[in-house]
C-alpha positions as CSV (number, residue, x, y, z in Angstrom):
1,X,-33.3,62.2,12.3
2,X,-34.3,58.8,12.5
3,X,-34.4,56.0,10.2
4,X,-37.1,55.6,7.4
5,X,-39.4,53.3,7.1
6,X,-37.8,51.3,4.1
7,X,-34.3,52.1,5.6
8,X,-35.4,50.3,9.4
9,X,-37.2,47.1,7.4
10,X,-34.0,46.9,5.3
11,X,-31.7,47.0,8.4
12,X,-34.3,44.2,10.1
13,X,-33.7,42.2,7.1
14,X,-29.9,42.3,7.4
15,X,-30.2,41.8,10.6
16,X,-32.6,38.3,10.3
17,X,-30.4,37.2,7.3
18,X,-27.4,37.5,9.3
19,X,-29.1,35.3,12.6
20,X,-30.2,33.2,9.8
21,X,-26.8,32.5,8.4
22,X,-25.5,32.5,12.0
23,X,-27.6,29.6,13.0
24,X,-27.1,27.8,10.2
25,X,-23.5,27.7,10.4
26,X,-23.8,26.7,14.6
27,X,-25.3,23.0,14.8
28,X,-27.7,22.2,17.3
29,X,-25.1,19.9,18.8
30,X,-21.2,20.0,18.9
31,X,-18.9,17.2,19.7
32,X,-14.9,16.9,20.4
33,X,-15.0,14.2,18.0
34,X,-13.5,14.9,14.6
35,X,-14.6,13.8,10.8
36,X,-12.2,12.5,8.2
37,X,-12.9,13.4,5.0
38,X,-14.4,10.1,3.9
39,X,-17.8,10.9,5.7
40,X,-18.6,12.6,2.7
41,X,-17.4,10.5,-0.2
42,X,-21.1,11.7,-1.9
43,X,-21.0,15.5,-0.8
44,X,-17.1,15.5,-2.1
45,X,-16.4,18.8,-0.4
46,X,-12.7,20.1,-0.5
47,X,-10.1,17.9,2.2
48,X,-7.9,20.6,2.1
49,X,-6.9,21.1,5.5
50,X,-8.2,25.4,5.5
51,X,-11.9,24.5,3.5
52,X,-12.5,21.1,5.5
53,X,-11.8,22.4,9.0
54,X,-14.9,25.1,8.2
55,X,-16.6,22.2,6.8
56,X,-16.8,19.8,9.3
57,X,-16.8,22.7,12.3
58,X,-20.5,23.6,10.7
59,X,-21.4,20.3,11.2
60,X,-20.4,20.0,14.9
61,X,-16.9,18.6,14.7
62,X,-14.2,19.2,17.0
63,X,-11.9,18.4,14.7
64,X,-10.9,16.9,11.5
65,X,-8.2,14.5,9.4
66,X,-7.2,16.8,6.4
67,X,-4.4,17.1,3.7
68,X,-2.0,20.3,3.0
69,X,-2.4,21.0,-1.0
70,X,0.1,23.6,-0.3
71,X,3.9,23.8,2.1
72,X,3.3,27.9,1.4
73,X,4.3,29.6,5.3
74,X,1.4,32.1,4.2
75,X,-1.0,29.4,3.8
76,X,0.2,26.9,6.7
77,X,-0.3,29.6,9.2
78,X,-4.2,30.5,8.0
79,X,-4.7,27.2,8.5
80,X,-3.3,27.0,12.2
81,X,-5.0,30.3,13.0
82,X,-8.4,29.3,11.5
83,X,-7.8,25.9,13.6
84,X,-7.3,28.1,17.0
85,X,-9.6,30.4,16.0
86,X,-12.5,27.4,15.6
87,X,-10.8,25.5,18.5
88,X,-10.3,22.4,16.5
89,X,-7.6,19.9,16.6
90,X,-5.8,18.9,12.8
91,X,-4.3,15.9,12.1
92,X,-2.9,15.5,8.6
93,X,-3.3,12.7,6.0
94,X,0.2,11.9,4.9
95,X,2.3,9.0,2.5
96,X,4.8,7.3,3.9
97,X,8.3,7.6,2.2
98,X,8.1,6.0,-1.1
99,X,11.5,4.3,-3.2
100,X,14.3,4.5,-0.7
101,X,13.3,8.7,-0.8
102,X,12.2,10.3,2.3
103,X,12.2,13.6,1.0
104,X,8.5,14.4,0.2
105,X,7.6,12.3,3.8
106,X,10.2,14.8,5.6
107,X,8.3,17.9,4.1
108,X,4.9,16.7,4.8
109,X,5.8,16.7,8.8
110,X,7.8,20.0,8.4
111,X,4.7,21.6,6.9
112,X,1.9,19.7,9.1
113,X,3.9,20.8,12.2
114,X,3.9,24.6,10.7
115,X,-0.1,24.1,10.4
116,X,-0.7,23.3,13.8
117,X,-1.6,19.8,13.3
118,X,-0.8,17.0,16.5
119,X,0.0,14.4,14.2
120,X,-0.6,12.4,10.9
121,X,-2.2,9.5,9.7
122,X,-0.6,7.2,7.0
123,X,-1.3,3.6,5.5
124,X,1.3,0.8,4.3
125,X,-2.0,-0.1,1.8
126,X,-4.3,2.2,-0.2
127,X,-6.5,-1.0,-0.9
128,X,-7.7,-3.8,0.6
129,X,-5.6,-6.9,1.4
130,X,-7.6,-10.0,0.0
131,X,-8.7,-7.6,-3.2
132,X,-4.5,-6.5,-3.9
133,X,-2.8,-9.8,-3.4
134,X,-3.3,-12.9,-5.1
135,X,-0.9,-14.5,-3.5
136,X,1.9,-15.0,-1.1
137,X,5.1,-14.0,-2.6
138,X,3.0,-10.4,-3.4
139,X,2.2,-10.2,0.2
140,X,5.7,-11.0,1.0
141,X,6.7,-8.2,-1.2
142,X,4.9,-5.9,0.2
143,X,5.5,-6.5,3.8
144,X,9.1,-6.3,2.5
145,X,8.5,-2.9,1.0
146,X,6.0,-1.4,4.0
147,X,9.1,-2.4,6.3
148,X,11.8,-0.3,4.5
149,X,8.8,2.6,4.3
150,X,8.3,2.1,8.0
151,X,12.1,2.8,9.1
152,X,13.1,5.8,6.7
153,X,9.7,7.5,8.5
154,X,10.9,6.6,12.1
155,X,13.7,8.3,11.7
156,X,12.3,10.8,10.2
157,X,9.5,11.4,13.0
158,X,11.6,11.1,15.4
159,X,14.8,13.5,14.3
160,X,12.1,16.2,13.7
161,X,9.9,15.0,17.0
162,X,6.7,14.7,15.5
163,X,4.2,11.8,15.7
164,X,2.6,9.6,13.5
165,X,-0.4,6.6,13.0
166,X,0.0,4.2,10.9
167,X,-3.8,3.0,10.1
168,X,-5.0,-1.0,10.3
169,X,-6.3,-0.5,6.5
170,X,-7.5,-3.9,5.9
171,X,-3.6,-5.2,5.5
172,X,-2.2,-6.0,8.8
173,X,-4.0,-8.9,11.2
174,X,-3.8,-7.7,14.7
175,X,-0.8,-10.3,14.9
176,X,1.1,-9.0,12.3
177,X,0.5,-5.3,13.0
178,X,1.6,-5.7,16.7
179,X,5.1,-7.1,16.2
180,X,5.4,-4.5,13.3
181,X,4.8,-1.8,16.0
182,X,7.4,-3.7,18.5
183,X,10.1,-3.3,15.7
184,X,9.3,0.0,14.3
185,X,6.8,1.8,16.8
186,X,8.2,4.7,19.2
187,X,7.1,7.7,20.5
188,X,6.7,9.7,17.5
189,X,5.9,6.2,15.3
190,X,2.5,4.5,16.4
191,X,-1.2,3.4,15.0
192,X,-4.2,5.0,14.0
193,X,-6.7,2.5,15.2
194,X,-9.4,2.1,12.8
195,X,-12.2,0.3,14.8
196,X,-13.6,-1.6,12.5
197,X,-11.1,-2.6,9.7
198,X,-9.6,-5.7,11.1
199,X,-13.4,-7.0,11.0
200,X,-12.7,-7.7,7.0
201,X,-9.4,-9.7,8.4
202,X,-11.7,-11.9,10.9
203,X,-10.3,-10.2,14.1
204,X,-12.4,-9.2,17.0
205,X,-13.1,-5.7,17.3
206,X,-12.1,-5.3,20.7
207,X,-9.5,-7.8,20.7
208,X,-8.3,-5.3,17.9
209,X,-8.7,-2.1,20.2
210,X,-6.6,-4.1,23.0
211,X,-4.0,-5.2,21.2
212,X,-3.2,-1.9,19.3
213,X,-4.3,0.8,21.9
214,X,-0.9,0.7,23.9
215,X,0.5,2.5,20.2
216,X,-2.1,5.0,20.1
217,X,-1.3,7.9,17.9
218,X,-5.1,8.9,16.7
219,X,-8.1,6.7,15.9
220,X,-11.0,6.1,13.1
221,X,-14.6,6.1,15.4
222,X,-17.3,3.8,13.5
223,X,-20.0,1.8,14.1
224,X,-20.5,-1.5,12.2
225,X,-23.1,-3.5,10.6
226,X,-22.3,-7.3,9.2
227,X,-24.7,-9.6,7.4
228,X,-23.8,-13.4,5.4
229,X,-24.0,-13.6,1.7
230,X,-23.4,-16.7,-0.4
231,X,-19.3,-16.0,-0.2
232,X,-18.5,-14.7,3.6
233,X,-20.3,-11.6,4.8
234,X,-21.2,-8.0,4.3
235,X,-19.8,-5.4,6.3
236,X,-21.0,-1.8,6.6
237,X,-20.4,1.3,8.5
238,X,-23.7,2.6,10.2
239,X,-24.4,5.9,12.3
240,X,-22.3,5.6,15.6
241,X,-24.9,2.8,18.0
242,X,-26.7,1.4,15.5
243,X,-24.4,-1.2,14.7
244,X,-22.9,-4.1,17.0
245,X,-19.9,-3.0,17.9
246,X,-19.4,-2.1,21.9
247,X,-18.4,1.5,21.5
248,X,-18.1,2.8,25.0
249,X,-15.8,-0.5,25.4
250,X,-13.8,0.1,23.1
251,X,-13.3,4.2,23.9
252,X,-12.3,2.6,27.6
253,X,-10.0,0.4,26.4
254,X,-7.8,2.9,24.0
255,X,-8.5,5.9,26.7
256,X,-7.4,4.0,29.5
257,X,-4.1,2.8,27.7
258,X,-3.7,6.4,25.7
259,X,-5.7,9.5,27.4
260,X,-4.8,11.8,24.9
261,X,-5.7,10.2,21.7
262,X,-8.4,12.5,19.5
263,X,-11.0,10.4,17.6
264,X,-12.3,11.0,14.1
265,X,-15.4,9.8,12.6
266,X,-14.9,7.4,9.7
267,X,-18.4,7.1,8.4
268,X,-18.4,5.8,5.0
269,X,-22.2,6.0,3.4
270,X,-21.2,3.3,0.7
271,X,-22.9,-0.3,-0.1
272,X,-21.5,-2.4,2.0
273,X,-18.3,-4.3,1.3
274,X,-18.2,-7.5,0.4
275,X,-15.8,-9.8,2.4
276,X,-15.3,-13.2,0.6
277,X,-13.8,-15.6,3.4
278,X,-15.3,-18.4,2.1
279,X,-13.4,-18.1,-1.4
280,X,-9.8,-19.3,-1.9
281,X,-8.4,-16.2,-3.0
282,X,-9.1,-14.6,0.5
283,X,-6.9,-16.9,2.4
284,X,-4.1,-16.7,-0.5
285,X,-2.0,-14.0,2.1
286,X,-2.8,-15.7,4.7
287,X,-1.7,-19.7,5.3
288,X,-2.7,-21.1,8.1
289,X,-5.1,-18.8,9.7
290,X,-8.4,-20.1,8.4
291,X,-10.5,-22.7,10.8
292,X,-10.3,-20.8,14.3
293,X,-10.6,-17.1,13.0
294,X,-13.2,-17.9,10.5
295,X,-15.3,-19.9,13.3
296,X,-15.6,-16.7,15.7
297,X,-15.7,-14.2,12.6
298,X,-19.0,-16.1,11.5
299,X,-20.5,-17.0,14.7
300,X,-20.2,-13.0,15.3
301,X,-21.7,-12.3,11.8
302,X,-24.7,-14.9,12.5
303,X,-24.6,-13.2,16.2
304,X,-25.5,-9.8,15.1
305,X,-28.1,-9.4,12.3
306,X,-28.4,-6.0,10.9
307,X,-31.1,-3.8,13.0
308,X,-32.3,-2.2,9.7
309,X,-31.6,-3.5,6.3
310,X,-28.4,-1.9,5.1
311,X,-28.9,0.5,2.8
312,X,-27.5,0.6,-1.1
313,X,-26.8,4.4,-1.7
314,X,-25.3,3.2,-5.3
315,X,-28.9,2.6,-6.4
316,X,-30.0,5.9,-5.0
317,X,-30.8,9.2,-6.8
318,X,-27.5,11.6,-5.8
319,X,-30.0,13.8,-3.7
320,X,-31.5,10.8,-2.0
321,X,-27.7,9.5,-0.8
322,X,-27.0,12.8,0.0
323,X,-29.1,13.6,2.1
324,X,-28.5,9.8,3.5
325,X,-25.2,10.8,3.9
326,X,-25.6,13.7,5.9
327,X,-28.2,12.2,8.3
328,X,-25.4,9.2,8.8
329,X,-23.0,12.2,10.3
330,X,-25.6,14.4,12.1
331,X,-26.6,10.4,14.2
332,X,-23.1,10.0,14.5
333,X,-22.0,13.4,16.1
334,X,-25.2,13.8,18.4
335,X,-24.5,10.0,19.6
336,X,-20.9,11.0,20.0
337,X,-21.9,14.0,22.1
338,X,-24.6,12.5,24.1
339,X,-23.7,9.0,24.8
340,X,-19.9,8.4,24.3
341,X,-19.5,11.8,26.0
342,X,-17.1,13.4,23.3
């Protein structure tokens, strides 16, 4: 007998929900590029590595930057099956060893290695350089420290053959970072090149992409915006080409010198930062550096006004810098996809 009446609109009604859903979840437009978690510092979804690889695959990513809550075999090998299932790459976010102990460091690559992931991505510095140090013998400290940190996790990486960036977070000037690299760097030891941190340091972007691409590991995608205040500048990141940095430039230069480097978005929807170089306490880490570095740093900043004023999403309702926030990534993958070619 055939279906009813009620029984055929019900089925219908499945069946639309289901397409629905279905589209929903499939973006108009899918990219290679991945998303770190910090796109959505307002949305705040889970950055564990099995909830965020869903996350960011229904917005178009082709992969993501992601932590491990858990070193469970059960739950390490959902994570690398979901990954192959979506056809996404993982790289995990890691801390470097901490103390003199490389214990919890050794575990982390033991259990991003049993998740599938290619690699991780670490920091010397949570913070920002001219905002943690107040002066010298701090910074010497900590270069001290981030050097002992850097050598237990070389060994490390390389006894269990598994690689790892080491971000430009706002710390390292490109000629600081680069002998680092020399004296630490390896195979399985390298960068994650942030393209546009060192901009807060008064380096060049591409000068920054040139200098670090030969130590490739992974890399932070963004698009910048810069504008003077009354102490230095404002710097911002802005949807992927409507900012002034030269991104197909820069993707040549770190492709040509590393072919097989993935790149994440790093789109921050945040008021922009405030870098003071025209204060004393910004140059107390670094001696010496000021007159040429500043010159070219502002001439840039003068050089390239904002296109659009640059937005403030703390004065914002939440739903306003949400949605703000999600627009920010949608521009940023379908630029990704349709003029970077990724």
């Amino acid at each position: 007998m055939g279906r009813s009446t009620t029984e055929s609109e019900a089925v219908t009604r499945r069946a639309f929900l289901a397409a629905t859903a279905a589209a929903a979840a499939e973006p108009a437009v899918r990219t290679r590029m991945g998303l770190s978690p910090d796109c959505f510092i307002i949305a705040k979804p889970s950055r564990h590595a099995l909830d965020y690889l869903q996350y960011a695959w229904e917005r178009g990513a082709g992969g993501v930057q992601a932590t491990l809550p858990s070193a469970d075999p059960a739950y390490l090998r959902q994570v690398r099956e979901h990954a192959e299932k979506l056809g996404m790459y993982l790289e995990i976010a890691a801390s470097l060893p901490k103390g003199g102990d490389a214990t919890e460091f050794e575990a982390a690559v033991r259990s991003a290695k049993e998740a599938g992931a290619r690699c991780l991505r670490v920091t010397c510095l949570s913070g920002r350089r001219y905002e943690t140090f107040s002066s010298l013998d701090q910074w010497k400290a900590f270069v001290a420290e981030s050097q002992k940190r850097l050598e237990q996790a070389a060994r490390v990486l390389e006894r269990l053959r598994f690689p790892a960036g080491v971000e430009n977070h706002k710390d390292w000037t490109i000629e600081e970072m680069v002998p680092l690299l020399d004296r630490y760097g390896s195979e399985w030891l390298g960068v994650c090149i942030d393209w546009g941190n060192n901009i807060a340091l008064l380096d060049d972007p591409l000068d920054t992409a040139a200098a670090l691409a030969p130590f490739a590991v992974n890399s932070h995608i963004k698009d910048m915006a810069v504008e003077e205040y009354e102490d230095g500048f404002l710097l911002a990141e802005v949807p992927l080409g409507e900012g002034f940095l030269d991104l197909p430039r820069i993707l040549g230069v770190i492709r040509k010198a590393r072919p097989h480097v993935r790149f994440s978005l790093d789109m921050l929807t945040r008021d922009p930062l405030r870098i003071p170089c025209l204060t004393e306490k910004y140059w107390a880490t670094m001696p010496g550096r000021a007159a040429p570095s500043l010159a070219k740093a502002l001439r840039s900043v003068r050089g390239n006004k904002p296109r659009k004023p640059i937005p403030r999403p703390s004065v914002m309702a939440h739903q306003e810098a949400l949605e703000l926030e999600q627009r920010n990534v949608r521009a940023s993958v379908q630029y990704a996809a349709q003029v970077l070619g990724l």
